[in-house]
C-alpha positions, -999 to 999 in steps of 0.1 A, spaced: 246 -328 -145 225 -337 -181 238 -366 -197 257 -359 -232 232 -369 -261 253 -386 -292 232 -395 -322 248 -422 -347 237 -415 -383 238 -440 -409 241 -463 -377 225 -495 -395 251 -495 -421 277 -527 -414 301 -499 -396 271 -481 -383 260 -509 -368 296 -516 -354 295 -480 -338 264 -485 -324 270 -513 -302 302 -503 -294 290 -470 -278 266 -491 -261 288 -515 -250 308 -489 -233 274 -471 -207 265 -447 -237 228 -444 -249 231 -435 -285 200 -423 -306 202 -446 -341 191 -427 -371 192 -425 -407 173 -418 -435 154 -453 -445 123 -460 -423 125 -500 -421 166 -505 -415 164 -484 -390 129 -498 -371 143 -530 -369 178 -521 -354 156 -501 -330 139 -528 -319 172 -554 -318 191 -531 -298 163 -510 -275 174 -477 -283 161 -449 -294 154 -441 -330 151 -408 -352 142 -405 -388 154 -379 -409 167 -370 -444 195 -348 -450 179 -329 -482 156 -310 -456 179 -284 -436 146 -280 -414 141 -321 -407 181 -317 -396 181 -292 -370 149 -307 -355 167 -339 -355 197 -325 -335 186 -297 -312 188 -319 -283 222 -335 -296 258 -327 -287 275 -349 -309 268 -361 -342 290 -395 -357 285 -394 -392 288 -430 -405 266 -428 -433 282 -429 -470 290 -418 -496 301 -387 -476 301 -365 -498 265 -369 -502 259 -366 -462 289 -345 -445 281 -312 -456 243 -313 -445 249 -327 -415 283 -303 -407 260 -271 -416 233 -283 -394 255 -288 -365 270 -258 -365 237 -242 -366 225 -265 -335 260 -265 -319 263 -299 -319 300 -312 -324 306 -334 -354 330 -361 -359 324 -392 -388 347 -417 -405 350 -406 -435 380 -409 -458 377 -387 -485 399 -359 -492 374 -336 -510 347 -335 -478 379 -335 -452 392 -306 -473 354 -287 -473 350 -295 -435 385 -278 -428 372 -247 -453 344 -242 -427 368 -244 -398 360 -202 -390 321 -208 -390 325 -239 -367 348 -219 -342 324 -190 -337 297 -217 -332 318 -234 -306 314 -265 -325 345 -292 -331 347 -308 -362 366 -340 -365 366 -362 -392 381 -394 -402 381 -407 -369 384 -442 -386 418 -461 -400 432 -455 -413 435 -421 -403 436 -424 -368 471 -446 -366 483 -426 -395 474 -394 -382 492 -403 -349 521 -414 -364 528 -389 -390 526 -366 -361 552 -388 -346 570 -387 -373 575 -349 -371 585 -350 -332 612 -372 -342 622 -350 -375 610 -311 -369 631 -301 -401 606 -333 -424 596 -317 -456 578 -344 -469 559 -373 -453 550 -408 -466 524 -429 -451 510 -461 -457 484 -492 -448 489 -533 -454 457 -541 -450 438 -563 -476 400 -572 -466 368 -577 -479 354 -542 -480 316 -533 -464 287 -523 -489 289 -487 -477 328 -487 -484 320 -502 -519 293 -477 -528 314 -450 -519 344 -462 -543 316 -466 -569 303 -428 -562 342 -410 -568 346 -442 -597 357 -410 -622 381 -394 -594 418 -395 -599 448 -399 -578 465 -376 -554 493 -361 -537 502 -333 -520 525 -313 -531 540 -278 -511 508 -280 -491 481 -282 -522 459 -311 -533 472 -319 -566 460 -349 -588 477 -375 -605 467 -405 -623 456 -436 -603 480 -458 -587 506 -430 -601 534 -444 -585 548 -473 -571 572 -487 -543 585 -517 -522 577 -512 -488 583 -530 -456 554 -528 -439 567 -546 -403 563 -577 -423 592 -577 -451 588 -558 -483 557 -553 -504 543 -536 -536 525 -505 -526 508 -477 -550 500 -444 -542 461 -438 -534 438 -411 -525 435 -416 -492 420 -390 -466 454 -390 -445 468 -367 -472 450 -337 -463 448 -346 -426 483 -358 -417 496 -322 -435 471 -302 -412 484 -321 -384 522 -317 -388 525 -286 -418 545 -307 -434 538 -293 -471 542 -328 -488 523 -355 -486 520 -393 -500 497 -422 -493 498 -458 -503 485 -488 -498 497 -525 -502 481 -545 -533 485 -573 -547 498 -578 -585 462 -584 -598 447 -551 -579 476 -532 -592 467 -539 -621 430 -530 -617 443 -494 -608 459 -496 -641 433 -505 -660 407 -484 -644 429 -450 -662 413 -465 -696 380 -483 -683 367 -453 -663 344 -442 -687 328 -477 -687 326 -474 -647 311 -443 -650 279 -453 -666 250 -455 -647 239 -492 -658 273 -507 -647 270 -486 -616 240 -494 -604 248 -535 -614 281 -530 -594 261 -518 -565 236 -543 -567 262 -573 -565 282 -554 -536 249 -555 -519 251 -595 -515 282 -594 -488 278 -570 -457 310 -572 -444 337 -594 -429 318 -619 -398 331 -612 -363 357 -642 -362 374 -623 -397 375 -593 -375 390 -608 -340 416 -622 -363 422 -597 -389 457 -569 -386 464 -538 -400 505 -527 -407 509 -489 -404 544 -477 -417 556 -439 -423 589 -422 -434 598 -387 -430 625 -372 -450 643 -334 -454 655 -326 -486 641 -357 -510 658 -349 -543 627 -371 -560 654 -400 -567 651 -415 -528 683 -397 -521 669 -375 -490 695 -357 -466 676 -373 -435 652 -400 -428 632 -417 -404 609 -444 -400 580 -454 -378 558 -483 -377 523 -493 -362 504 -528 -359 468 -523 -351 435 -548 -351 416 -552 -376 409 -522 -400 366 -526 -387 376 -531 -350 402 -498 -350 365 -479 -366 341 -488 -342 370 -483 -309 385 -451 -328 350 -434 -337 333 -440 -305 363 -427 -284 372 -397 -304 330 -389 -295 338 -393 -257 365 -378 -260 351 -349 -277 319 -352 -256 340 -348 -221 356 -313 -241 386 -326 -248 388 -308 -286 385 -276 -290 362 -257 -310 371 -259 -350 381 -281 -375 405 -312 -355 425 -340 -368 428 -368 -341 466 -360 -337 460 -326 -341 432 -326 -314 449 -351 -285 484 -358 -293 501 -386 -312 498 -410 -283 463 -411 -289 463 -438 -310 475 -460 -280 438 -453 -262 426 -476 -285 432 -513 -278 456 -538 -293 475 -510 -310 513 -517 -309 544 -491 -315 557 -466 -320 586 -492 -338 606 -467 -347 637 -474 -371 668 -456 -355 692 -457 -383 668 -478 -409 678 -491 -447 661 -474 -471 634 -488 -481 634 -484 -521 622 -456 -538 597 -452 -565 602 -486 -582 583 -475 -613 560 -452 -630 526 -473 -637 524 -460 -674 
């Protein structure tokens, strides 16, 4: 039987890089590419694999570049610059598609093609990354344990140094806005819209609402129609979100932009010891009947505690692609719950839970508006 072909793009990025190895590390022969001739020689040459140029602006250059691939992992940001390209061109080439992104616009436009991909035979999974792996898993969970849930809250304690490829991609959507979702649409508030004490699995913490990725795919998972994300910050960050409603305009400009990038270009990413070390919280409520004062008819809570936010990437990418690779997805648009079940988290390793709160406190509701 032919061997499966994956091709990692982007794969000399900090998390590309992480990808890479790890598929390697596990019997799989990945072809690196990318787009920029000398990153990509001399990762070619450090991990003796096979290499393949192409840019993404040339619809021709891609399906050349994957007519002998069935799976594409997409790690190259920002992705809303590279998804779309590379999603057209594997549905043309029938290659199945899964990347790491964790933008709600691009998971929203992959999920719009989901028709085109299923006629193609092609599965198309995104954000097989965390945070939407463990939160994907355990808002579907979540639902199991409450059928009736009308709205879902998810959220990550996670605070590390961000990679240069997740910096530049927060610079590219610098003018975006918050959001929720709300009776199963996208709808935008202002950043860092609301706040709330949360107990993470380590005793309460501040936590602001962000635009995170799990908002579209936890509510394709489960149906539940609404949807909340947030994150754990610190005072000082909190008040960054804040300030960013007024200074956005400033952000925006190309000459701060570009000096931004330039200085998030001196720190790759957190070293291997950071990583070995590092822990993720994942905590998620489900309620019936929320009367937007915290006052739901019913409520329960789960909880997650995962490795480090890098080391659930690289494990979660490259086993949702052998997983998908061995037919395991079906053809379409897939979230990772949606696709193999809210135990899947658990095939990735260190990951701890389901801690499930049986008759839990409430934790407190929306604290404050951040004016």
């Amino acid at each position: 039987m032919a061997t499966s072909t994956l091709l990692i793009y982007g794969s000399y990025g900090y998390v590309g890089d992480l990808i890479a190895r790890e598929a390697i590390d596990r019997g799989l022969d990945p072809i690196l590419a990318g787009r920029s001739r000398d990153d990509l020689r001399e990762q070619v040459d450090e991990l003796g694999r096979p290499g393949r140029r192409f840019s993404l602006e040339d619809p021709g250059a891609v399906d050349e570049a994957l007519v002998d691939v069935d799976c594409v992992v997409n790690c190259a940001g920002p992705f809303s610059n590279t998804a779309e390209p590379l999603v057209e061109g594997c549905i043309r080439s029938g290659a199945d598609y899964v990347d790491i992104t964790g933008e709600i616009p691009v998971i929203e436009s992959i999920q719009d093609l989901d028709g085109k991909a299923r006629e193609a035979g092609v599965t198309m999974l995104p954000a097989a990354a965390l945070s939407t792996i463990p939160m994907d898993c355990l808002a579907a969970h979540l639902a199991d344990r409450l059928p009736e849930a009308d709205h879902l809250a998810l959220g990550v304690d996670a605070v590390r140094i961000p990679s240069i490829g997740t910096v530049r991609t927060v610079l590219e959507g610098a003018d975006t806005e918050g959001a929720v979702r709300r009776d199963g649409r996208v709808e935008h508030v202002p950043t860092a819209w609301q706040t709330r004490e949360i107990d993470f699995g380590r005793g309460e913490r501040p936590a602001v609402t962000m635009p995170m990725g799990d908002i579209s795919t936890a509510h394709y998972t489960t149906g539940v129609p609404n949807v909340e994300m947030y994150a754990m910050l610190p005072q000082p960050a909190r008040l960054a979100l804040k300030s960013h409603r007024y200074l956005s305009p400033v952000f925006e400009s190309k000459p701060v932009r570009w000096l931004l990038k330039q200085l998030a270009g001196v720190r790759d990413g957190p070293s291997e010891w950071a990583r070995e070390r590092g822990t993720a919280y994942v905590w998620g409520e489900a309620t019936v009947g929320d009367d937007g004062e915290g006052d739901p008819d019913e409520r329960v809570v789960s909880r997650l505690r995962t490795p480090d936010p890098y080391v659930v990437t690289a494990d979660g990418a490259v086993t949702v692609a052998e997983r998908v690779l061995e037919g395991d997805a079906d053809a379409g648009f897939q979230t990772p719950a949606g696709a193999f079940g809210p135990e899947f988290v658990f095939e990735l390793e260190g990951v701890e839970g389901f801690f499930d709160e049986v008759t839990p406190e409430a934790s407190s509701p929306v604290s404050s508006l951040l004016q």
